[in-house]
C-alpha positions in Angstrom: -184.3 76.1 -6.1 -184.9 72.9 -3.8 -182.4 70.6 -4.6 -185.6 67.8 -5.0 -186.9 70.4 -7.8 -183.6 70.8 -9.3 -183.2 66.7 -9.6 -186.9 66.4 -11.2 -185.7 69.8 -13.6 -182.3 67.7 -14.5 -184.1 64.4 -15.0 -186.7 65.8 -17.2 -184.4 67.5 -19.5 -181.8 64.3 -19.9 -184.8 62.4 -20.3 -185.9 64.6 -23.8 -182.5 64.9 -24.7 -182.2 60.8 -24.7 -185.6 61.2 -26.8 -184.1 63.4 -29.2 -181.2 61.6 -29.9 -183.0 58.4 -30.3 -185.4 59.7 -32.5 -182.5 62.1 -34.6 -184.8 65.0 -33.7 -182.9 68.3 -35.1 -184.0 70.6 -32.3 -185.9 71.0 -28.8 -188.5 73.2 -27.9 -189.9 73.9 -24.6 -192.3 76.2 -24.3 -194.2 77.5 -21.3 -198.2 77.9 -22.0 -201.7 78.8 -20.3 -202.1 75.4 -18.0 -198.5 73.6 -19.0 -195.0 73.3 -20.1 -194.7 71.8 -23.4 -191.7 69.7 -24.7 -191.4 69.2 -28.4 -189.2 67.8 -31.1 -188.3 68.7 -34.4 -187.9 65.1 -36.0 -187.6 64.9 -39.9 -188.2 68.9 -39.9 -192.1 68.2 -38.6 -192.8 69.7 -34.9 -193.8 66.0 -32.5 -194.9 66.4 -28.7 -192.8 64.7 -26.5 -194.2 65.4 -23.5 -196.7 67.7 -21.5 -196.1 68.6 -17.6 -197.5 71.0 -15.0 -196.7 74.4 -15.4 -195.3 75.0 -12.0 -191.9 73.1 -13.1 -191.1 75.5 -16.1 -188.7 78.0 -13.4 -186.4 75.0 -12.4 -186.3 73.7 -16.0 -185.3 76.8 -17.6 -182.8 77.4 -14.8 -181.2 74.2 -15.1 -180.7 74.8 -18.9 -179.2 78.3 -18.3 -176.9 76.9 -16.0 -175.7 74.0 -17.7 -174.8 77.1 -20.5 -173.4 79.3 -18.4 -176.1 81.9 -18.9 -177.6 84.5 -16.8 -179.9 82.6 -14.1 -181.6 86.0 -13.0 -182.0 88.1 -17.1 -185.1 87.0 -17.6 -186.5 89.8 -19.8 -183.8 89.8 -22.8 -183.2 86.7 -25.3 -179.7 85.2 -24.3 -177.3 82.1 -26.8 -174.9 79.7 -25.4 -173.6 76.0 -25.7 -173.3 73.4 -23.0 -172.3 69.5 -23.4 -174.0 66.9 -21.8 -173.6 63.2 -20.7 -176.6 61.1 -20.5 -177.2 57.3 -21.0 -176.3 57.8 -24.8 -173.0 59.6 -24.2 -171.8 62.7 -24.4 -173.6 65.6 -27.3 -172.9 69.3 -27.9 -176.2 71.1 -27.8 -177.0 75.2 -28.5 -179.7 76.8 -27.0 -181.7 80.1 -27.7 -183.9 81.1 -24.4 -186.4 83.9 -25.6 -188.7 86.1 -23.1 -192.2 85.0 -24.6 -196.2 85.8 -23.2 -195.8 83.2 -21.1 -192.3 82.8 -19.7 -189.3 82.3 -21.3 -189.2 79.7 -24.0 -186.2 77.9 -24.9 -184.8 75.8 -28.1 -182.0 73.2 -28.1 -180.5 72.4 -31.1 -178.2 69.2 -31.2 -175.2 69.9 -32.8 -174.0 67.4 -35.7 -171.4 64.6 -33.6 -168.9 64.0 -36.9 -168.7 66.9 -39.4 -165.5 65.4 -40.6 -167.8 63.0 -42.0 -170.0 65.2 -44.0 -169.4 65.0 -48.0 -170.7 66.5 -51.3 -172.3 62.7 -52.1 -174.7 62.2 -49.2 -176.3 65.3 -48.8 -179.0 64.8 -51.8 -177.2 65.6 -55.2 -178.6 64.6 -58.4 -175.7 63.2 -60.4 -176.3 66.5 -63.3 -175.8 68.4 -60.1 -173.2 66.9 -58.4 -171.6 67.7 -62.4 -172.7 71.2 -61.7 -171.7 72.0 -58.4 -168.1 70.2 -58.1 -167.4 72.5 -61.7 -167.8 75.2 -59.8 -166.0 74.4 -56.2 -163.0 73.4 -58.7 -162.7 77.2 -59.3 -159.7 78.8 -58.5 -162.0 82.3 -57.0 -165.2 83.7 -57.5 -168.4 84.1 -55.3 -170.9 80.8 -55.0 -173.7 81.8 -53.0 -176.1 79.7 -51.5 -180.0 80.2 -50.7 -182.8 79.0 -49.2 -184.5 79.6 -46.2 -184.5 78.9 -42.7 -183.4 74.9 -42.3 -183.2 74.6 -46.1 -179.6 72.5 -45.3 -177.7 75.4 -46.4 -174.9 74.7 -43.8 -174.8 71.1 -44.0 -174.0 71.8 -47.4 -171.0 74.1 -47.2 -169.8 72.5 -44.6 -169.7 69.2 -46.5 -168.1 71.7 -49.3 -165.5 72.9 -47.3 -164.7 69.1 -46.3 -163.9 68.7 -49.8 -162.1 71.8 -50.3 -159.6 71.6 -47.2 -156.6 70.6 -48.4 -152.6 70.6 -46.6 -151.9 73.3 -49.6 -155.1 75.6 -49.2 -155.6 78.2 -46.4 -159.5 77.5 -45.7 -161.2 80.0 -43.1 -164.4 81.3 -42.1 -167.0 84.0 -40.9 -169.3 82.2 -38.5 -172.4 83.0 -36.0 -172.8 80.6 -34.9 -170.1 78.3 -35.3 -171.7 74.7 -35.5 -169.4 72.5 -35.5 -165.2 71.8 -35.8 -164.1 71.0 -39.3 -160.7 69.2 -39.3 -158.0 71.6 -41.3 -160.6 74.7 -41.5 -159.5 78.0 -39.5 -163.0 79.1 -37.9 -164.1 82.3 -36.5 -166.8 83.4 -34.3 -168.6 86.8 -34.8 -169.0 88.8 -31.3 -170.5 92.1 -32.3 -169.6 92.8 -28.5 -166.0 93.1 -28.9 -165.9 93.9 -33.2 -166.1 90.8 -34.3 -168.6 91.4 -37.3 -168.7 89.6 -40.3 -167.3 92.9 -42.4 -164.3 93.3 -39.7 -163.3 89.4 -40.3 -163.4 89.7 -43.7 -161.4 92.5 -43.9 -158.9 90.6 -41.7 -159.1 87.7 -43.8 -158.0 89.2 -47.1 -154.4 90.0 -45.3 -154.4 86.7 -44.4 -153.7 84.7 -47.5 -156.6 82.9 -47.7 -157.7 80.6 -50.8 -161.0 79.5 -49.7 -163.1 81.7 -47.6 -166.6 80.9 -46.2 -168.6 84.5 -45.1 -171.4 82.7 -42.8 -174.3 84.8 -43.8 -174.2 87.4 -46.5 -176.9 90.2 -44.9 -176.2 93.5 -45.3 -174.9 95.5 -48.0 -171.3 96.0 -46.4 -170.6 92.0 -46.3 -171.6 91.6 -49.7 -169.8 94.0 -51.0 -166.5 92.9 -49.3 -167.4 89.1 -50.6 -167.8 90.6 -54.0 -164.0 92.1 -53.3 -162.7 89.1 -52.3 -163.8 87.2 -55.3 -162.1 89.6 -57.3 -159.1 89.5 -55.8 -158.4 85.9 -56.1 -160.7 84.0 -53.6 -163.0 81.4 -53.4 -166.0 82.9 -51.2 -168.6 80.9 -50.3 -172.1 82.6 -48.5 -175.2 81.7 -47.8 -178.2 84.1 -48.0 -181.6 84.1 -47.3 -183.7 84.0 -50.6 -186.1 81.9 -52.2 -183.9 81.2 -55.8 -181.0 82.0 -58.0 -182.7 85.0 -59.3 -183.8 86.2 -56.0 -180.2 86.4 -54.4 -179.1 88.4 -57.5 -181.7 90.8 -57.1 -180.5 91.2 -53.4 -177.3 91.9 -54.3 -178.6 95.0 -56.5 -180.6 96.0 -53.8 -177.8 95.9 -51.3 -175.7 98.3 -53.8 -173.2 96.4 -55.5 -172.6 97.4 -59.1 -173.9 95.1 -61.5 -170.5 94.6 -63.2 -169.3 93.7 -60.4 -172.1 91.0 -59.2 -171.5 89.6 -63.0 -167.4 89.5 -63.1 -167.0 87.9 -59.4 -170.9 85.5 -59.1 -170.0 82.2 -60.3 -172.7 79.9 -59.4 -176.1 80.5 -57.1 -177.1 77.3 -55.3 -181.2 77.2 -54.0 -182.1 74.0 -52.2 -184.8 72.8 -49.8 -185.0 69.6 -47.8 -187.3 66.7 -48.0 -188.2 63.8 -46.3 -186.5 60.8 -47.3 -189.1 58.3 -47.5 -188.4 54.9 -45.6 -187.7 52.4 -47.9 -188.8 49.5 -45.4 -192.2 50.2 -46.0 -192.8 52.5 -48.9 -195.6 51.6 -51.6 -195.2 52.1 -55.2 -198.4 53.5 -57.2 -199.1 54.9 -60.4 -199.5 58.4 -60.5 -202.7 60.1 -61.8 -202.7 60.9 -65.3 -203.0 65.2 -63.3 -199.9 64.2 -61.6 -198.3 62.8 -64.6 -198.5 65.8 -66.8 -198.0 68.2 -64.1 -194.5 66.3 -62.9 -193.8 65.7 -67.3 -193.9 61.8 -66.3 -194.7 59.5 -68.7 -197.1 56.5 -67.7 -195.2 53.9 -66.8 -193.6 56.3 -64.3 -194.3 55.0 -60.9 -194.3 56.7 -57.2 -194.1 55.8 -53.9 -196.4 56.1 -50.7 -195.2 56.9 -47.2 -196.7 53.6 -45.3 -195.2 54.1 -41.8 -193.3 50.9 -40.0 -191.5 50.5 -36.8 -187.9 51.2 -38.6 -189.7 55.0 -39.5 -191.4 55.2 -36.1 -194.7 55.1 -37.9 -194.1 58.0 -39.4 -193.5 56.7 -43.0 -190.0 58.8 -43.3 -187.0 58.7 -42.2 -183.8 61.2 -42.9 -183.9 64.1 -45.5 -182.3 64.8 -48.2 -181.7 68.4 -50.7 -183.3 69.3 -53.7 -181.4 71.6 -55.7 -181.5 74.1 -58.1 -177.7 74.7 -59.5 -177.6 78.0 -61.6 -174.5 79.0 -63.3 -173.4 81.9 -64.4 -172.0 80.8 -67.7 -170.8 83.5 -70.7 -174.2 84.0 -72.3 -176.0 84.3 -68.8 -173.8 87.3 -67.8 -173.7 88.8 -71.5 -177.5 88.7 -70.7 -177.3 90.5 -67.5 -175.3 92.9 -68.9 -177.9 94.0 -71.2 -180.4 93.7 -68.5 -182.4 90.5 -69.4 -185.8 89.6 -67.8 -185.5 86.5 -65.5 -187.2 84.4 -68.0 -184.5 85.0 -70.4 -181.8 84.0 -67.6 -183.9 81.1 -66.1 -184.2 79.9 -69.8 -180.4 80.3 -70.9 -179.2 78.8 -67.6 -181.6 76.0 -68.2 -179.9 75.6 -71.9 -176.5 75.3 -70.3 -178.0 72.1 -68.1 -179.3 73.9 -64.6 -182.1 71.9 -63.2 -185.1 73.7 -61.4 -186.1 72.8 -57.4 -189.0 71.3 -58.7 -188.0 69.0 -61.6 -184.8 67.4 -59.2 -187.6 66.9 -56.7 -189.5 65.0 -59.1 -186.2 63.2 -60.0 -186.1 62.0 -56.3 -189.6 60.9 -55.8 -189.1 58.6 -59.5 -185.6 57.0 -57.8 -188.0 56.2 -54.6 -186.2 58.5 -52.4 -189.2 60.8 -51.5 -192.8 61.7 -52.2 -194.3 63.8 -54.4 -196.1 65.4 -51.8 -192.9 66.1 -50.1 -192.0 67.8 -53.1 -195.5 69.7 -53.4 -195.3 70.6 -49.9 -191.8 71.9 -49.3 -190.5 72.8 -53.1 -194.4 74.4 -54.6 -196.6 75.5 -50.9 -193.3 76.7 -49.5 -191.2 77.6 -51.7 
């Protein structure tokens, strides 16, 4: 690569990165196409150009990322992971990429990786004070499974890492299952899968439970073998926390059947199935109250002098009208007459209708919740909890 390539290729990229930070974008996407190379960022969970340039510089742009990740320079045909720090004018940031062979070229993502997680705690990632009730109930367990769901950039992590922040304590041996690992948590014993070398989330777990853990989170629960060893070590006296990919409480149990593992066993060791999304938090320099529409008021159960707010967009929010995000969450509980209920094989409506007796709270209504407090929009809600959801 000439070296006067190589210094436009570093330049460019510490230029977006800057942009990212400023702006608190999540990720970094640049992707090669017909005429151009496309950079874009991923700023309150929304997609926002950056900036277009020539095609021709892609090569020395996707090189210099693979090298500053220690990556192979000449693979150019399989997908290939990695971290890399870098200094720029805004100091020093941990960054993961994911470089994928694509029509076009190889497209790469860089996430930036959270600065503090030390920092992260139960009361600033978006619980609803009934939840909060909810939630901490269950984390004061002593063992048991709490799974939670959602999908893709649904907060899931955020949220258990904020839970194991509350959790690690001198007197509790807290470890977990990882891929990848995003961050260091002061006082938590982290592993990394490496399915190259055995490392799979079954073979950890197996290791873990002649380790005397009390606390262990299992990454991602997808297969059949993993939840069945979480299942185990619930029963055997630990705290598991897991994440999994469905859409509600009642979707993650039905996984769980389908993976295989006996429904006695899902009842005696599930405690508590967390769903959640994330919102937009709406920027309270320039949001707008309104009164709803009398549609909107029965739909959302409000009652007229309910009022919302409207994202406006100021120079605090970047014009965009938000700023930040925030969970909405749907705590389900697996109390004694929900599991009697299982048991006996009870439709979902029955379940969703016991575990909303015992005080559980559905995606929607807390979203609703959030847009009366002013801390979102009821089109957030619509959009992310109802269109997506």
């Amino acid at each position: 690569m000439p070296a006067e390539s190589e210094q436009t290729a570093q330049a460019l990229i510490e230029q977006c990165l800057e942009a990212a930070v400023q702006l608190r974008a999540s990720d970094v996407h640049v992707e090669p196409q017909l005429d151009k190379l496309a950079f874009r960022l991923r700023v309150e969970g929304l997609l926002k150009l950056w900036k277009e340039v020539p095609l021709e510089a892609h090569a020395q742009v996707i090189t210099r990322l693979k090298v500053l990740a220690r990556l192979d320079v000449g693979e150019k045909k399989r997908s290939q992971e990695g971290r890399f720090s870098l200094t720029t004018k805004l100091g020093m940031r941990e960054y993961r990429i994911s470089v994928v062979p694509m029509l076009d070229g190889e497209k790469a993502v860089v996430r930036l990786m959270h600065q503090d997680l030390s920092e992260l705690s139960l009361k600033n990632i978006g619980y609803s004070e009934p939840n909060m009730k909810l939630y901490s109930e269950l984390l004061n367990k002593p063992h048991g499974l709490l799974l939670h769901c959602g999908p893709t950039d649904s907060g899931k992590t955020t949220a258990l890492y904020a839970s194991l922040n509350h959790l690690a304590k001198s007197w509790r041996n807290v470890s977990t299952i990882e891929d990848p690992i995003e961050g260091r948590l002061p006082g938590v014993n982290q592993a990394q899968v490496s399915v190259e070398v055995g490392q799979t989330f079954p073979n950890i777990l197996r290791s873990y439970l002649r380790q005397d853990c009390d606390v262990i989170l299992v990454g991602d629960i997808r297969d059949s073998e993993t939840a069945q060893l979480a299942v185990e070590a619930a029963h055997t006296g630990h705290l598991v926390l897991g994440t999994m990919n469905a859409g509600n409480a009642l979707a993650a149990l039905a996984r769980l059947r389908e993976w295989g593992v006996p429904s006695f066993f899902v009842t005696s060791a599930l405690i508590g199935v967390v769903a959640q999304r994330l919102v937009r938090r709406i920027c309270k320099a320039c949001r707008r109250p309104y009164q709803p529409s009398p549609e909107i008021q029965q739909e959302c159960n409000l009652s007229p002098h309910h009022q919302l707010y409207q994202a406006v967009g100021c120079g605090q929010c970047a014009k965009l009208g938000y700023r930040g995000r925030l969970g909405v969450h749907e705590v389900f509980v697996l109390t004694t007459p929900v599991r009697e209920a299982m048991q006996t094989g009870a439709s979902e409506a029955e379940l969703y209708a016991l575990a909303t007796h015992s005080g559980m709270i559905n995606l929607f209504t807390d979203g609703v919740f959030k847009c009366v407090a002013g801390y979102t929009t009821i089109e957030e809600v619509y959009k992310t909890v109802v269109l997506e959801g």
